[in-house]
C-alpha positions in Angstrom: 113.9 -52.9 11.2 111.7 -50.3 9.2 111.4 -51.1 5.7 113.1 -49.7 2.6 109.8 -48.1 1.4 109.9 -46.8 4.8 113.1 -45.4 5.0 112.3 -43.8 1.1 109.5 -42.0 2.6 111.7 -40.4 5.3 114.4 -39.4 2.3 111.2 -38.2 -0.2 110.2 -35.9 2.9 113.0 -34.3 3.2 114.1 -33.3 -0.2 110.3 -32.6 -0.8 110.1 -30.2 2.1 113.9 -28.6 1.5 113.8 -28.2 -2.0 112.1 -24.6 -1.9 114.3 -23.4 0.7 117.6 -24.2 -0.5 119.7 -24.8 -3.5 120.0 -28.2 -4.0 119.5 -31.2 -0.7 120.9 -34.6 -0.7 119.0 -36.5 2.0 120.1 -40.4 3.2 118.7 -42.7 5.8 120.1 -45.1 7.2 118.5 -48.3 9.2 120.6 -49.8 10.6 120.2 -53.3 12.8 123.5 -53.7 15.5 124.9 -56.4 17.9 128.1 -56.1 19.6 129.7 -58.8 21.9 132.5 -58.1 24.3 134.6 -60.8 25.9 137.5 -60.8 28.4 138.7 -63.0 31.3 137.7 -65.8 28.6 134.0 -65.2 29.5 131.5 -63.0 27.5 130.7 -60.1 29.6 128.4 -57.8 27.2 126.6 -58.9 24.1 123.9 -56.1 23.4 121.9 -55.4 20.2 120.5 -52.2 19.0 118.3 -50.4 16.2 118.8 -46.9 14.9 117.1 -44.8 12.3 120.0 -41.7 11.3 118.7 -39.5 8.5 121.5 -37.6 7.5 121.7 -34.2 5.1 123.6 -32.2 3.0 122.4 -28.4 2.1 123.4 -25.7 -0.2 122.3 -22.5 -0.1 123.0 -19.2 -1.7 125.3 -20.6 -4.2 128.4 -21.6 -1.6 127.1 -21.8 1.3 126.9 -25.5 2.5 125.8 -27.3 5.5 125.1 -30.8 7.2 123.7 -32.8 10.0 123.3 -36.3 10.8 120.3 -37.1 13.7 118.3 -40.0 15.0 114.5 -39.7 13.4 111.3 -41.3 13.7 108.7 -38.9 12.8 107.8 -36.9 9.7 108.0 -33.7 12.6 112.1 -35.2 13.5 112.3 -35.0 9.5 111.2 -31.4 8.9 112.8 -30.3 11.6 116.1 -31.2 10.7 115.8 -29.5 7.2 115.2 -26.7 9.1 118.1 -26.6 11.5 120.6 -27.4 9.0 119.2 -24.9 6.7 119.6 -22.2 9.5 122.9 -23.3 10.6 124.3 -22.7 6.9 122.6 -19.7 6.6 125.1 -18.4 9.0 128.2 -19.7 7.8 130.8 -18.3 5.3 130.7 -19.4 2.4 132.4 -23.0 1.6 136.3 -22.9 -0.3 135.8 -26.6 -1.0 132.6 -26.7 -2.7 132.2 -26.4 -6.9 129.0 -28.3 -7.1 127.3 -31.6 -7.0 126.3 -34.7 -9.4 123.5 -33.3 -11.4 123.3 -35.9 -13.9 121.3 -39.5 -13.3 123.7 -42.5 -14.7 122.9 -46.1 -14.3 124.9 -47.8 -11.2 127.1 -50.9 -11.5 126.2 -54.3 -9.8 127.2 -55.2 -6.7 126.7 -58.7 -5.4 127.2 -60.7 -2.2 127.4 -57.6 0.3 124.3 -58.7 2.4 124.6 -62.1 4.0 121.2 -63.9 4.4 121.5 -66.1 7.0 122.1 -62.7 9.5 119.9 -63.2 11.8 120.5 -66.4 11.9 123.8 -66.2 12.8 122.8 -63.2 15.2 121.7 -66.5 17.8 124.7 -68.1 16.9 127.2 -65.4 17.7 127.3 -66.1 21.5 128.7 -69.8 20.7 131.1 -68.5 18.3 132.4 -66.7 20.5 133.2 -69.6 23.5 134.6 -71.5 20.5 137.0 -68.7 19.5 138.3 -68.0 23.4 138.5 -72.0 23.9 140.8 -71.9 20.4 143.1 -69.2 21.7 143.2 -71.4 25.3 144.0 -74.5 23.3 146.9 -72.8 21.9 148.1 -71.7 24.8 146.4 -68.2 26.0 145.9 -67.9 29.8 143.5 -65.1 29.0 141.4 -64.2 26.0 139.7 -60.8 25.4 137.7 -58.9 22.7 135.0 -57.8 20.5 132.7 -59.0 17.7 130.6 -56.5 16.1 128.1 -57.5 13.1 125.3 -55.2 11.4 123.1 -55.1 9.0 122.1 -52.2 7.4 119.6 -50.9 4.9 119.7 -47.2 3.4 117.9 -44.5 0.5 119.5 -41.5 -0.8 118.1 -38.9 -3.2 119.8 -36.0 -4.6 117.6 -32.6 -5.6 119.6 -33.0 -8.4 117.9 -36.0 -9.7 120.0 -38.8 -8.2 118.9 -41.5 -6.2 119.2 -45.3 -5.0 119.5 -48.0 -2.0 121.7 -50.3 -0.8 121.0 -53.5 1.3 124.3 -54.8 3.3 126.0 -56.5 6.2 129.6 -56.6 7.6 131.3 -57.9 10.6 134.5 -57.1 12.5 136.0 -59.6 14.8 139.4 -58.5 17.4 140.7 -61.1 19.4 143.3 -60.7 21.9 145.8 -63.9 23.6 147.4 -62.8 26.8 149.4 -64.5 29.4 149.8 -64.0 33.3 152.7 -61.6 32.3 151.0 -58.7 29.5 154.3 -58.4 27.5 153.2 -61.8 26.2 150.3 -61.1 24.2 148.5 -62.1 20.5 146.1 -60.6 18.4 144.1 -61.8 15.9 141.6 -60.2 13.5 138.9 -61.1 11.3 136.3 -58.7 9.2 134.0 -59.5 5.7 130.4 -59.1 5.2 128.9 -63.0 5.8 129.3 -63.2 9.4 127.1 -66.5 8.8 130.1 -67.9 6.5 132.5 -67.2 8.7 133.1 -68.9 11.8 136.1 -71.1 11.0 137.8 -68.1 10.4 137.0 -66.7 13.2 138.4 -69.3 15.0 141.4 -69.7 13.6 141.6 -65.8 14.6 141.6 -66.9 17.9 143.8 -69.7 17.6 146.3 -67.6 16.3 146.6 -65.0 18.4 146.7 -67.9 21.4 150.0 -69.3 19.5 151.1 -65.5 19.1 150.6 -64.9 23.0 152.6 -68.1 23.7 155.3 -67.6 21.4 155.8 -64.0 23.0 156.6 -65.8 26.3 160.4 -64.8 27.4 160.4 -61.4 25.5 163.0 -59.1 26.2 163.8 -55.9 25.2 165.0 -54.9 21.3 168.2 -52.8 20.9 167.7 -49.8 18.7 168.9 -50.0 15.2 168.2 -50.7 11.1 166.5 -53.3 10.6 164.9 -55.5 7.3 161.1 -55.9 8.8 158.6 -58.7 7.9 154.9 -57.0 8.3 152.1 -59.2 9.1 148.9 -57.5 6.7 147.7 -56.2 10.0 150.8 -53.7 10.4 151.3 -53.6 6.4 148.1 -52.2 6.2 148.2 -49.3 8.7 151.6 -48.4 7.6 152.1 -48.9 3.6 148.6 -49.4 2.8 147.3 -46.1 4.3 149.2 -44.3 1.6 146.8 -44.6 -1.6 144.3 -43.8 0.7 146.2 -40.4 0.8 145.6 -39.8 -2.9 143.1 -36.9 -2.5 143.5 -33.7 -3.6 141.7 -32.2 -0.8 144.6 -33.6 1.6 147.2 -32.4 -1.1 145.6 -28.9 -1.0 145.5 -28.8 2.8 149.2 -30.0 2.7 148.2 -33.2 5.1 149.5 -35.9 2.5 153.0 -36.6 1.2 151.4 -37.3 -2.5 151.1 -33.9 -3.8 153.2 -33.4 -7.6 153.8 -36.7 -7.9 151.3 -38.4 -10.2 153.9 -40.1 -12.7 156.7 -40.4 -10.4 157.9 -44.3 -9.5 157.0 -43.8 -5.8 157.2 -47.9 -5.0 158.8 -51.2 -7.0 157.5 -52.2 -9.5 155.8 -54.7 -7.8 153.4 -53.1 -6.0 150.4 -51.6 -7.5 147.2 -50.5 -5.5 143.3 -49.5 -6.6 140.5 -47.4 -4.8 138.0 -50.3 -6.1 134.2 -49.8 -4.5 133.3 -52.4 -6.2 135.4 -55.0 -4.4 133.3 -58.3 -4.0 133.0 -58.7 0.0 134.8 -55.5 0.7 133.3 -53.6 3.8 133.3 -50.1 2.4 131.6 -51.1 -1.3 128.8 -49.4 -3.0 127.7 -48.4 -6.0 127.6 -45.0 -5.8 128.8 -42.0 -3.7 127.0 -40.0 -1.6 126.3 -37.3 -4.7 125.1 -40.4 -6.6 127.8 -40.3 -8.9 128.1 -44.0 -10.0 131.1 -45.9 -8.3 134.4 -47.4 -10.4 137.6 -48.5 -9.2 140.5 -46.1 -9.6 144.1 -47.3 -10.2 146.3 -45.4 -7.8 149.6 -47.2 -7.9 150.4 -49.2 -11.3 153.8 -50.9 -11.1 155.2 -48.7 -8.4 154.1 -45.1 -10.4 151.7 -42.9 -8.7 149.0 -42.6 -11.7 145.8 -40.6 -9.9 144.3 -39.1 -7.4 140.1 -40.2 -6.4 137.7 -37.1 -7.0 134.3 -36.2 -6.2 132.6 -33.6 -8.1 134.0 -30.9 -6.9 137.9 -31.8 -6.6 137.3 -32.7 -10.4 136.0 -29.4 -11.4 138.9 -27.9 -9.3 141.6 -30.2 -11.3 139.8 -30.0 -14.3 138.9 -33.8 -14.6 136.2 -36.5 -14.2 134.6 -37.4 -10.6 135.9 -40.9 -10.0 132.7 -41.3 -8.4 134.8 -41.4 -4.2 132.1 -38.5 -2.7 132.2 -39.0 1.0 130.4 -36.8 4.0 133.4 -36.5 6.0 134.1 -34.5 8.9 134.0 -33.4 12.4 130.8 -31.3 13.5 130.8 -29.4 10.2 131.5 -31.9 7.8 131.6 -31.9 4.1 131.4 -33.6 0.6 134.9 -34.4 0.0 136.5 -37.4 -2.0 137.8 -40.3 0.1 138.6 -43.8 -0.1 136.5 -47.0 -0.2 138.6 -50.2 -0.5 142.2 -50.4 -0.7 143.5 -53.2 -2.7 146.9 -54.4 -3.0 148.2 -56.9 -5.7 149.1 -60.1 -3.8 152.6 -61.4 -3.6 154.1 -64.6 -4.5 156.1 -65.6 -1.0 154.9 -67.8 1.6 155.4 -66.1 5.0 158.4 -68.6 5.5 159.9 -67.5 2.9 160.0 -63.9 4.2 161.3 -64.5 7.2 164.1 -66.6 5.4 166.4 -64.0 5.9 170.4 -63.1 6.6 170.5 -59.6 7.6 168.9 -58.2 11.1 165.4 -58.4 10.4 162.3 -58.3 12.9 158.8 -59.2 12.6 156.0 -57.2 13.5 152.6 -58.7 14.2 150.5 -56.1 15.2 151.1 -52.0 15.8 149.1 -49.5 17.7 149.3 -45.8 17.9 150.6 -44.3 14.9 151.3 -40.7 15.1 152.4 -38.7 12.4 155.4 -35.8 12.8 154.4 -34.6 9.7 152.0 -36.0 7.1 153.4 -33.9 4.2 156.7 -35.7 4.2 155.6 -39.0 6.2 157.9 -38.7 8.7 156.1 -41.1 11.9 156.0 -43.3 14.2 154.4 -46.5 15.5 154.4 -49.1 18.5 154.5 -52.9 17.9 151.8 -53.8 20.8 151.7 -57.3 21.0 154.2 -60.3 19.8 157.2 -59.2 17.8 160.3 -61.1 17.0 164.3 -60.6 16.2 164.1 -63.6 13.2 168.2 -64.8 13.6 169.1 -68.0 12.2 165.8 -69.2 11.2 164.7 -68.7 14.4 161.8 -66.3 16.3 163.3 -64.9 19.4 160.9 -62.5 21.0 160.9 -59.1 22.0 159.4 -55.8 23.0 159.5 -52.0 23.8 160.0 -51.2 20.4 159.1 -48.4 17.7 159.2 -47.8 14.5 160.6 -44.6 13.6 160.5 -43.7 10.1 159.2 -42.8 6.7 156.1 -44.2 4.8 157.2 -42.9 1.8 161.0 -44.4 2.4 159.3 -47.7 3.4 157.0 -48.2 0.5 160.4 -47.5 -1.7 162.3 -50.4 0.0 159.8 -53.4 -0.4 161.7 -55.8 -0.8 159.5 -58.7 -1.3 155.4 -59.1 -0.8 153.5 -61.9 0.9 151.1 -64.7 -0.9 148.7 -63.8 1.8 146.6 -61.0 0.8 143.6 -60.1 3.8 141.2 -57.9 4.2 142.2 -55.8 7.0 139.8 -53.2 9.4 139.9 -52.5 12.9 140.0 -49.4 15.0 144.0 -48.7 13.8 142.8 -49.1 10.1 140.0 -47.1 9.4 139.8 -47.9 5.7 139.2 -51.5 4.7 142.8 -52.2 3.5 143.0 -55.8 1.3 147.4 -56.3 1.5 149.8 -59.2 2.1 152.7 -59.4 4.5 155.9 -57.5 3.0 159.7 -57.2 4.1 160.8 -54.3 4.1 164.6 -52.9 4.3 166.3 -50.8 6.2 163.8 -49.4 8.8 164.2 -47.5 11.8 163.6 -49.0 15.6 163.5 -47.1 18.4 163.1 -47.6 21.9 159.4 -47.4 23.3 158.9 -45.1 26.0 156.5 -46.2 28.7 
């Protein structure tokens, strides 16, 4: 891995050569070190590593006119070359609705500790062995199969700013998805594990296993739900891809665009007051923190929910100049093939709960509970109207008892949903996998009065 006085040299470059063509440039390299192992039939079948060197940029020119590009480098040639694409690319676009500026101003950024684990390469040999211990847990619980991924990186990246800005940041983080099957695939577990000390981390990552190889066997004998209302019990996997994707949709540029349900609303009691939720960057082992944001605006957590009342919205510079208020330091370059500074989320974090997950599923009305949910689709994300599957093993709770099932979906209202929590989970995790894009920290909750459907094949 190239150095960090290497990868300053490559950011110095490109600002250096940009600056006399364009408005103002914010250049950032990252170096980043990646291993990925892949594992099904019980056996590892791919483990592969990789290095990459991605300088990414963000131009302005003419006043409103903004561009971007993100590209493998390795030359000072692959460095001015790319200030000169993107600088012609923007030269022929219209001029940007969403942009008011950038952070001109050089502040002092908050510590941040214990994001980069230093036994990574160490545990980069170790992985492999982790791994046959986490499938043998699963088996030893009762899985016939086992399948899955670890991922683990370490990165290293420089940013300056025209403007004056600049910094680095040295971190790791690792995302483990483990999945318990049977001979029959109705009967399936899953169980997930993500941080940023792989090295630390291998107890849990068996126990991931274990549990989803007692999930997959206690699936065994599903049959299919009826349609109804029903009280549900949502494990922090599901709790955080349903309720906890909704402070993430505290952004006025969503609001603006009408693609979030929280426009108007800051003051109104959207949730119990139980449940309060920050935008916190500065989370201590969460996989999305930093200090600051890609403007170089210094980072600060931002209270979203406070007892159940929607208090504000995360900003970058320009969504604060266009509501007339302070950056909250949440600049992200975000996008498709023409992507932009716009403000977006970092950590999610929940207030725990005070119930064991026993006493959730002590229940007396029809209730079922959800372990795990896949492909949520949204019929409209200005109301919150959607609608999810429960993938692997669910269960009708009746008389203190787990009687499986399957083929359902949940057919409902976020915004409806985070209204009826009804009682929140002692077991706050830290949740991110590819149906929670946004590192989501939430217990299990019970929830009443929800919506199943029948899944469609």
């Amino acid at each position: 891995m190239a150095s960090i006085r290497d990868t300053k040299s490559m950011v110095d470059l490109a600002v250096d050569y940009g600056s006399n063509k364009v408005d103002a440039i914010i250049a950032r390299v990252n170096n980043t070190s990646g291993s990925q192992i892949r594992f099904s039939q019980n056996l590892i079948d791919i483990s592969k590593r990789w290095e990459s060197l991605q300088l990414q940029l963000f131009v302005v020119i003419k006043g409103t006119k903004t561009g971007s590009t993100q590209r493998p480098i390795s030359t000072e040639g692959d460095v001015k070359q790319a200030v000169d694409d993107v600088v012609a690319f923007a030269e022929i676009l219209p001029d940007s609705q969403f942009y008011a500026g950038i952070e001109d101003t050089i502040k002092p950024y908050p510590a941040l500790k214990d994001q980069l684990d230093n036994k990574f390469d160490l545990f980069s040999e170790e992985a492999p062995s982790v791994i046959n211990s986490v499938v043998d847990s699963a088996i030893e619980e009762g899985a016939k199969r086992v399948a899955g991924a670890l991922r683990f990186d370490k990165m290293e990246s420089f940013f300056r700013s025209s403007q004056g800005p600049e910094g680095s940041e040295k971190k790791t983080y690792f995302e483990l998805n483990v999945r318990a099957l049977q001979d029959e695939l109705d009967y399936s577990g899953q169980g997930l594990l993500c941080g940023v000390e792989p090295s630390k981390s291998e107890k849990g990552m068996i126990e991931a296993g274990a549990k989803a190889g007692r999930l997959s066997k206690q699936a065994v004998g599903a049959v299919q739900g009826k349609p109804g209302i029903y009280d549900l019990v949502l494990t922090p996997t599901v709790a955080a891809d349903i309720i906890g994707d909704i402070p993430s949709l505290a952004n006025p540029f969503l609001i603006m665009i009408g693609a979030s349900p929280l426009g108007d609303k800051i003051g109104e009691q959207l949730a119990p007051e139980d449940i309060s939720a920050l935008d916190d960057p500065l989370l201590k082992g969460g996989i999305s923190s930093r200090r600051f944001d890609w403007e170089g605006t210094p980072c600060r957590a931002t209270t979203i929910f406070e007892k159940g009342i929607l208090k504000s919205y995360v900003h970058n510079t320009t969504t604060a100049r266009m509501f007339e208020t302070e950056s909250t330091g949440s600049s992200i370059l975000t996008g498709g093939s023409m992507k932009m500074l716009l403000p977006g989320p970092s950590n999610i974090v929940f207030e725990n709960g005070n119930h064991r997950i026993e006493e959730l599923l002590d229940v007396s009305r029809p209730t079922i509970y959800v372990t795990c949910n896949w492909y949520t689709r949204f019929q409209n994300d200005q109301t919150g109207e959607f609608s999810t599957i429960p993938r692997d093993a669910m269960f009708l709770v009746e008389k203190n008892e787990l009687k499986p099932i399957k083929n359902m979906r949940i057919s409902d209202n976020t915004m409806r949903m985070l209204m009826n929590i009804d009682a929140m989970g002692n077991d706050r995790t830290q949740i991110y996998w590819r149906e929670v894009l946004t590192p989501t920290i939430i217990p299990s909750m019970r929830i009443k009065d929800c919506r199943m459907t029948v899944a469609t094949q």
